[in-house]
C-alpha positions in Angstrom: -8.7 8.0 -3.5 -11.6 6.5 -5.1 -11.7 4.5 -7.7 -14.9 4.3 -9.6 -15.6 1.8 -13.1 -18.4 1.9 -15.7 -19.7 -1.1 -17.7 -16.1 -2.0 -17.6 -16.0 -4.8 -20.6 -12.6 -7.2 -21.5 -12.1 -9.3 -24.5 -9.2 -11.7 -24.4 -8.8 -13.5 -27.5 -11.9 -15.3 -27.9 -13.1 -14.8 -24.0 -14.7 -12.1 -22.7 -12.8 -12.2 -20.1 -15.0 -8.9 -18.0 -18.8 -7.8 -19.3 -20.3 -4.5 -18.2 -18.7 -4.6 -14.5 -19.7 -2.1 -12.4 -17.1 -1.5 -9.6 -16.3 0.9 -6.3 -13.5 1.4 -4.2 -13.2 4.0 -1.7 -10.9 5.4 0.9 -11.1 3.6 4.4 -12.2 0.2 3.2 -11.3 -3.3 2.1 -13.2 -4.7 -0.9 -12.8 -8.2 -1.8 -12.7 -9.8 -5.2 -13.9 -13.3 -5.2 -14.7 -15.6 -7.8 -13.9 -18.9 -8.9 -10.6 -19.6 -11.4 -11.3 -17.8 -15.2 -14.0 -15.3 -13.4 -12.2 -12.0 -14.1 -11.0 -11.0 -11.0 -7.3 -10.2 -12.6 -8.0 -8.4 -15.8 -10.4 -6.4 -13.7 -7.7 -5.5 -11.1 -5.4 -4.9 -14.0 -7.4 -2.3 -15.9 -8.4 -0.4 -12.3 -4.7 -0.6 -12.2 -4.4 0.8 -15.8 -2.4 -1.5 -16.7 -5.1 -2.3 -19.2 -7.0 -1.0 -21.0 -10.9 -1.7 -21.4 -13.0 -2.4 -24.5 -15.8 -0.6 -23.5 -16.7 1.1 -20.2 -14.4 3.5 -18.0 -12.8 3.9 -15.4 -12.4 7.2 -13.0 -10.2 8.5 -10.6 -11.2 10.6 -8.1 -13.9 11.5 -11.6 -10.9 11.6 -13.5 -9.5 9.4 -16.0 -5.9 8.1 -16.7 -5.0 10.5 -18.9 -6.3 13.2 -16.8 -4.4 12.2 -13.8 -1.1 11.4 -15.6 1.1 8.3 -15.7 3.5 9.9 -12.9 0.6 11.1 -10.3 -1.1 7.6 -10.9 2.0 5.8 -9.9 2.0 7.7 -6.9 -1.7 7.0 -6.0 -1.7 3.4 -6.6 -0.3 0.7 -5.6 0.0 -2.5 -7.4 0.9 -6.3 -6.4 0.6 -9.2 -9.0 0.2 -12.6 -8.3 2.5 -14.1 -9.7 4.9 -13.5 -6.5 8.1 -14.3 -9.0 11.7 -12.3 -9.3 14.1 -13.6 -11.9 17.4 -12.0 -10.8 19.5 -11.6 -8.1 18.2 -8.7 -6.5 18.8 -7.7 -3.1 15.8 -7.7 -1.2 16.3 -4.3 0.5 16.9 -3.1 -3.3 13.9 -4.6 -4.8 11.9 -3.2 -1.8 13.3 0.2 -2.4 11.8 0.1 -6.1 8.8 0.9 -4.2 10.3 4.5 -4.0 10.7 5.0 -7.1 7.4 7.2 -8.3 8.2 9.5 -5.8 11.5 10.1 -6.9 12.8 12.6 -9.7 15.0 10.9 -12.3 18.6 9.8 -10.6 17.3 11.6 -7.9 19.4 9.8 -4.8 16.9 8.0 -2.4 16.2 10.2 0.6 15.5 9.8 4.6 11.9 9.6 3.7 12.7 6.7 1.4 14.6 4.8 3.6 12.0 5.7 6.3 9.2 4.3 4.4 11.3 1.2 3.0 12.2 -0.1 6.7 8.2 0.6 7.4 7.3 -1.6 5.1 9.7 -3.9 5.6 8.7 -4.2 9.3 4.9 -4.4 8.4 5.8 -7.6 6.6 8.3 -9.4 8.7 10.8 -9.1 6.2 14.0 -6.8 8.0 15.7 -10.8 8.5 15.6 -11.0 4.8 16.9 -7.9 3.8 20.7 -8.8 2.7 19.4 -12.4 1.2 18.9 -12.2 -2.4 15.5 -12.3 -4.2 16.8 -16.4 -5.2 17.4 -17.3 -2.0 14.3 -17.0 -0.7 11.2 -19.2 -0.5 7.8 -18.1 -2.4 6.0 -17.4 0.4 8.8 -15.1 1.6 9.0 -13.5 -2.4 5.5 -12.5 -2.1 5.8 -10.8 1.2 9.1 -8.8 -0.1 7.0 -7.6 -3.4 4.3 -6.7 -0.7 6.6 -4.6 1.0 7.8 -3.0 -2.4 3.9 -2.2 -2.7 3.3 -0.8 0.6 6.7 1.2 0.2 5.2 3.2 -2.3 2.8 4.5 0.7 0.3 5.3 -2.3 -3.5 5.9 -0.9 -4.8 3.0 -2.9 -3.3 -1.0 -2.6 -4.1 -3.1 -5.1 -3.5 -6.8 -4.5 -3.5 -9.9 -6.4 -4.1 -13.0 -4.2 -1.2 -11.9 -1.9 -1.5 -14.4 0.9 -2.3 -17.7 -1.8 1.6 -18.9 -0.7 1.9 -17.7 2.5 1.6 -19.8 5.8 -1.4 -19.6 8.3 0.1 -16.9 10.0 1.6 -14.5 7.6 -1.6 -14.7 6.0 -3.2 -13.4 8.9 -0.4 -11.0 9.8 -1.1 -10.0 5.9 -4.8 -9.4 6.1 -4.7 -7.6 9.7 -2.1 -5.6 7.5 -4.4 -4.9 5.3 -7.4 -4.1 7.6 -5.1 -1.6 9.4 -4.5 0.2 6.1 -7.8 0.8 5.4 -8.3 1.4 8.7 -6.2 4.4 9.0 -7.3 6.2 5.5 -6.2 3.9 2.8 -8.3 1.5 0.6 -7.5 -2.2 -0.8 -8.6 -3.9 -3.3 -7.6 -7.1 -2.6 -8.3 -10.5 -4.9 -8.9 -13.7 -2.3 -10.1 -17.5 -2.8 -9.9 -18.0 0.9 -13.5 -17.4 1.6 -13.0 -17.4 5.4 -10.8 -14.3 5.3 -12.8 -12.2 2.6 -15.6 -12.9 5.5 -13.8 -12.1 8.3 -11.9 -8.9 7.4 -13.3 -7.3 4.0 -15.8 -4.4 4.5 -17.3 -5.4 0.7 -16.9 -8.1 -1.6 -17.8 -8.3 -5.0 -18.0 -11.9 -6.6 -17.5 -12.8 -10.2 -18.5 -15.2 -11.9 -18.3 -15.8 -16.1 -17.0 -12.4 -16.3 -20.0 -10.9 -14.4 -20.6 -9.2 -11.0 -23.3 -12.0 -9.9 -23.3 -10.5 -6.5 -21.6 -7.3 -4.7 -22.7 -6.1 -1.0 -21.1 -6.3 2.5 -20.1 -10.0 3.6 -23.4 -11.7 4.9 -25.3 -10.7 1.8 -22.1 -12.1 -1.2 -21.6 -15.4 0.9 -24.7 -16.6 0.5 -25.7 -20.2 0.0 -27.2 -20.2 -3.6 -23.9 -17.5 -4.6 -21.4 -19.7 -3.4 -23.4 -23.0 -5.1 -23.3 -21.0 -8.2 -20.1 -19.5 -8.7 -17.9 -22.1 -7.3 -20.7 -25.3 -7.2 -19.5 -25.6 -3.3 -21.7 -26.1 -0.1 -19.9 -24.4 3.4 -19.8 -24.5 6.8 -21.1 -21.5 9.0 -20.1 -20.5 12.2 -18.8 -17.5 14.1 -16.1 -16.8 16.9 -15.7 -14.0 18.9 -18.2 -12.0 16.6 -16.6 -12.7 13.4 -18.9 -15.2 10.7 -17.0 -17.2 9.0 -17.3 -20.2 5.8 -15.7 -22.8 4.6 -16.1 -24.4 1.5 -17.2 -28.8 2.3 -19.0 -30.3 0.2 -19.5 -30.5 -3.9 -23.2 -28.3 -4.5 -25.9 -30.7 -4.5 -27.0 -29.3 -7.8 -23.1 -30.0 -9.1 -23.4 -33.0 -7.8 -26.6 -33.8 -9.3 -25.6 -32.9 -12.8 -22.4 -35.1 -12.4 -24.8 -37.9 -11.8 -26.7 -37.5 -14.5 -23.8 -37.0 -17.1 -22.5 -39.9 -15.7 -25.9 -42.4 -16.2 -26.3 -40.5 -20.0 -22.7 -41.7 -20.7 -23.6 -45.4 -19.5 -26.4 -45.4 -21.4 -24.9 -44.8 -24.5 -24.9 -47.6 -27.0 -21.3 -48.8 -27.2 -19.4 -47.7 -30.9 -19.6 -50.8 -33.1 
């Protein structure tokens, strides 16, 4: 599956939320969508999704569009997970897993081996089987966003989609979540996958693509996005370089000079200000 967008442009209310983004995904890769809060990276994994549309631009499917492929075929070829990791009711987490299945399925078609096959895959892949009699509110967030994960990966569709899925996890299911991930991609599959831990985008995305105001400001492999003046700009950070066992990594330290410049000065214009009468 590839996924291929034009001078993809967003308007939310007031905000262009996305202007003229470019974007690739292909088969066999990881691409990372970084930015800093407000920078895009949702609505533009919503309308590769098409679960949006765009106000200008276009986006392709293996060169076709939406309409082309059909709501039913494009449900099978990709895979989406929101953020918002949330479930208001009572589901069964072995059910809401099984919603996964669903696209491949003809209407009260019953759920076959190959659906149950896939559903304990994915369940195992996330380190959910424990869960699966709890309910979806008895559960912590952390563990809600690995059972919606599973319900993404049970769809087995070639293309994953993936909205900040390890921001409530612990250390190690975020690991256990990207190596996930990485092993996709690995055998066939591609991810898009939104991240604000800079250290994992590094470590296992093949591409990252880094918003900023609604605008690509830099795509490439790893080394060439996480540069010092990028990172300065989008997020106004300064990071920490180093490497283990082959691997570069960053992490975010210190307020940008330059941010921390400006904040000086705004602060000496305000105390110069003549006081109101």
């Amino acid at each position: 599956m590839r996924i291929e967008a034009q001078g993809i442009s967003v308007r939310l209310g007031s905000v262009d939320a996305l202007q003229g983004v470019d974007f690739v995904a292909e088969a066999g890769e990881i691409v990372g969508l970084i930015g800093p809060n407000g920078s895009g990276k949702t609505t533009l994994l919503r309308t590769l999704a098409n679960l949006r549309p765009s106000d200008r631009g276009r986006v392709r499917y293996e060169g076709r569009s939406a309409a082309e492929v059909g709501a039913a075929e494009l449900s099978r070829q990709i895979a989406y997970l929101a953020q918002s990791g949330e479930a208001h009711w009572p589901m069964r987490v072995e059910a809401l897993v099984a919603l996964g299945r669903l696209p491949h399925r003809r209407r009260f078609q019953r759920s076959a081996a190959a659906d149950r096959a896939a559903i304990e895959r994915a369940m195992l892949a996330t380190d959910i089987v424990s869960l699966r009699e709890r309910t979806m509110t008895q559960i912590s967030g952390g563990e809600r966003m690995r059972v919606l994960l599973a319900r993404a990966l049970a769809v087995e569709a070639p293309m994953l989609l993936a909205d900040e899925p390890v921001a409530a996890l612990d250390p190690l299911h975020q690991l256990q979540v990207m190596d996930l991930l990485r092993k996709k991609a690995a055998a066939g599959g591609g991810v898009v996958v939104v991240l604000h831990d800079l250290a994992l985008a590094a470590r296992f995305c093949d591409r990252l693509v880094l918003l900023d105001g609604g605008r690509v400001l830099a795509a490439g492999d790893p080394a060439a996005v996480l540069t010092d003046d990028h990172l300065a700009t989008a997020f106004g950070v300064e990071v920490v370089r180093g490497e283990h066992q082959g691997a570069a990594f960053v992490v975010p330290w210190a307020p940008s000079e330059k941010l921390a410049g400006f904040a000086d000065e705004q602060a000496t214009n305000d105390n110069n200000k003549e006081p109101r009468p």
